[in-house]
N, CA, C and O atoms as a GROMACS GRO file, in nm:
protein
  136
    1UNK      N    1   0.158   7.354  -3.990
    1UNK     CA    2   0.024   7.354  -3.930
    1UNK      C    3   0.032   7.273  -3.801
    1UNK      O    4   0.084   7.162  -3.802
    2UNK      N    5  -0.021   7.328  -3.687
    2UNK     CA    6  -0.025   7.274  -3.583
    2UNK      C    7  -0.082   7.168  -3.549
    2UNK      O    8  -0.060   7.075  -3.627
    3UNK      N    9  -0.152   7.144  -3.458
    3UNK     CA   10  -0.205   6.993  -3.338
    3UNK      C   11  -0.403   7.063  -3.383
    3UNK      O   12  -0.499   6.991  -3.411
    4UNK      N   13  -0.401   7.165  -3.378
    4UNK     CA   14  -0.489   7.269  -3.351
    4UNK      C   15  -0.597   7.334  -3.488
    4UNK      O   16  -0.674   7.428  -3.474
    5UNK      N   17  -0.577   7.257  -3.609
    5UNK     CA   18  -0.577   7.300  -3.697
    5UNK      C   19  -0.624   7.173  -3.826
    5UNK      O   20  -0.559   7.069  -3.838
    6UNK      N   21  -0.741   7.206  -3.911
    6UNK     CA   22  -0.804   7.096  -3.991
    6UNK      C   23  -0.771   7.144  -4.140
    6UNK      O   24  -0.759   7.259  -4.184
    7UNK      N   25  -0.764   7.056  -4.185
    7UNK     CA   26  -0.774   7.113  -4.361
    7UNK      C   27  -0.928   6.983  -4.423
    7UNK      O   28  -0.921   6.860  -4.416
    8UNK      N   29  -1.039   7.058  -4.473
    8UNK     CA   30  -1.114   7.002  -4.518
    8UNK      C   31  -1.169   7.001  -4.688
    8UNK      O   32  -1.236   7.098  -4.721
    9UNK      N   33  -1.155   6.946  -4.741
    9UNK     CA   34  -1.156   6.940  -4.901
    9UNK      C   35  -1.302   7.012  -4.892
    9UNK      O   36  -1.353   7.039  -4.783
   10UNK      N   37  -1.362   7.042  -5.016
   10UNK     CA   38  -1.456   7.147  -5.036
   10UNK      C   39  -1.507   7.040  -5.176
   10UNK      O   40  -1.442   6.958  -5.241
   11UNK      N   41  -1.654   7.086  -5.185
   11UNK     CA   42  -1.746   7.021  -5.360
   11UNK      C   43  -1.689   7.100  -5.486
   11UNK      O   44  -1.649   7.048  -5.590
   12UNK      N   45  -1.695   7.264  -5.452
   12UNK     CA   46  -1.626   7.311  -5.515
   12UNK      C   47  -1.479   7.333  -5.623
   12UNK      O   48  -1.405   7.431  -5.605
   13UNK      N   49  -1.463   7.273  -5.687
   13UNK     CA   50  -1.351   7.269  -5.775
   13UNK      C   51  -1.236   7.287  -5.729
   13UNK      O   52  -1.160   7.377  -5.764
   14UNK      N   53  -1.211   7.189  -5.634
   14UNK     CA   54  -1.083   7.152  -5.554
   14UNK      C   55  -1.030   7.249  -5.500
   14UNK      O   56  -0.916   7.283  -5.530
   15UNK      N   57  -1.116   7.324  -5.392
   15UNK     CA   58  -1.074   7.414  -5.244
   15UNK      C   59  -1.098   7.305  -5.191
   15UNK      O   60  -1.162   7.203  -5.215
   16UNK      N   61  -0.996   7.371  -5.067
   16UNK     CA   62  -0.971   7.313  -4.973
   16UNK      C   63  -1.020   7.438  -4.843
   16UNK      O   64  -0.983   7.555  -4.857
   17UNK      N   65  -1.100   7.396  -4.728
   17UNK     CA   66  -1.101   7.515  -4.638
   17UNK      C   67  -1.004   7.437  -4.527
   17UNK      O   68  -0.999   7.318  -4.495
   18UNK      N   69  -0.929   7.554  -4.482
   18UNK     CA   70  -0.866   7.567  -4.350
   18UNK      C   71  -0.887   7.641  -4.233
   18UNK      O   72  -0.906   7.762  -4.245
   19UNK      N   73  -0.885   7.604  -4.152
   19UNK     CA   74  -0.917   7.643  -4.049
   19UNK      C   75  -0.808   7.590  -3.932
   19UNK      O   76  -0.742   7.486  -3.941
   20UNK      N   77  -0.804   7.706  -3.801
   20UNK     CA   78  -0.704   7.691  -3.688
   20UNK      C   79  -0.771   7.767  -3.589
   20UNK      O   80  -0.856   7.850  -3.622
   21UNK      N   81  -0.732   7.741  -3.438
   21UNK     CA   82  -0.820   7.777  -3.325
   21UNK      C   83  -0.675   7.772  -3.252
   21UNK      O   84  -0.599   7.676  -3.258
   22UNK      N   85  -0.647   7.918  -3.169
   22UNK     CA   86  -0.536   7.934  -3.107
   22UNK      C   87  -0.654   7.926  -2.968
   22UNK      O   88  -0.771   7.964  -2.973
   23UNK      N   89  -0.590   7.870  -2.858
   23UNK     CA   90  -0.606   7.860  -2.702
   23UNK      C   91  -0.496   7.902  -2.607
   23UNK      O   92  -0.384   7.851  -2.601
   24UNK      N   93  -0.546   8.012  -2.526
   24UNK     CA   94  -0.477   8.125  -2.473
   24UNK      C   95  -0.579   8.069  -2.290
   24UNK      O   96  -0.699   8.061  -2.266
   25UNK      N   97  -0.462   8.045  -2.206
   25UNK     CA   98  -0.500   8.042  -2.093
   25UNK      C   99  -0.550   8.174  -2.010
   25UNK      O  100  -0.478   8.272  -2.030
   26UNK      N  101  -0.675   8.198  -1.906
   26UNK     CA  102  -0.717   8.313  -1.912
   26UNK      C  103  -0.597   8.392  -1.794
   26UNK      O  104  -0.564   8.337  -1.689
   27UNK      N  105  -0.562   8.483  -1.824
   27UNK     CA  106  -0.467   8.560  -1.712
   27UNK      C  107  -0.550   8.659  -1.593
   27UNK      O  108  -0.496   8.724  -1.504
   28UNK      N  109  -0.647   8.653  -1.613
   28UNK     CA  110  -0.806   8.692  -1.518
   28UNK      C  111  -0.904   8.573  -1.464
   28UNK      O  112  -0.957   8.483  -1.528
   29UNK      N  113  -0.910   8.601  -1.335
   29UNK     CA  114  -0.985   8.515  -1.261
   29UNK      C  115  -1.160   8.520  -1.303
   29UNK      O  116  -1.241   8.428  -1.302
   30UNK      N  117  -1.180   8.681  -1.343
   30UNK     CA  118  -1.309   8.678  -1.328
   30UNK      C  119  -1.354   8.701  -1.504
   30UNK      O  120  -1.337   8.817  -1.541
   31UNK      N  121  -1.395   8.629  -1.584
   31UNK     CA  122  -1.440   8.640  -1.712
   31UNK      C  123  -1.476   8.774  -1.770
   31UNK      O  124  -1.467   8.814  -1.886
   32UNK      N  125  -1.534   8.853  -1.623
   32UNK     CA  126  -1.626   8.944  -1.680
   32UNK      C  127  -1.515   9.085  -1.692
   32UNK      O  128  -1.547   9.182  -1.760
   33UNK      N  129  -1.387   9.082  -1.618
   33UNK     CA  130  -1.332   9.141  -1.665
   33UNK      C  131  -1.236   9.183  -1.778
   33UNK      O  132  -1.169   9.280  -1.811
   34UNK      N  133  -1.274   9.028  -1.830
   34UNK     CA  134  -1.168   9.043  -1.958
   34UNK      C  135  -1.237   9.096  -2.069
   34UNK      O  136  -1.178   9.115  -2.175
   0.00000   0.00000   0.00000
């Protein structure tokens, strides 16, 4: 698991949620064309 990425315990009977967020630099100047 990356830099990028949480693990949070849950009330529920020991889940755990995970979660990760990849960041991609934009290769388009103008937003509206992507």
């Amino acid at each position: 698991i990356g830099m990028d990425s949480s693990v949070t315990p849950l009330r529920h009977g020991g889940l755990t949620l995970v979660q990760t967020t990849d960041f991609f630099y934009p290769l388009v100047d103008d937003p509206y064309m992507m």
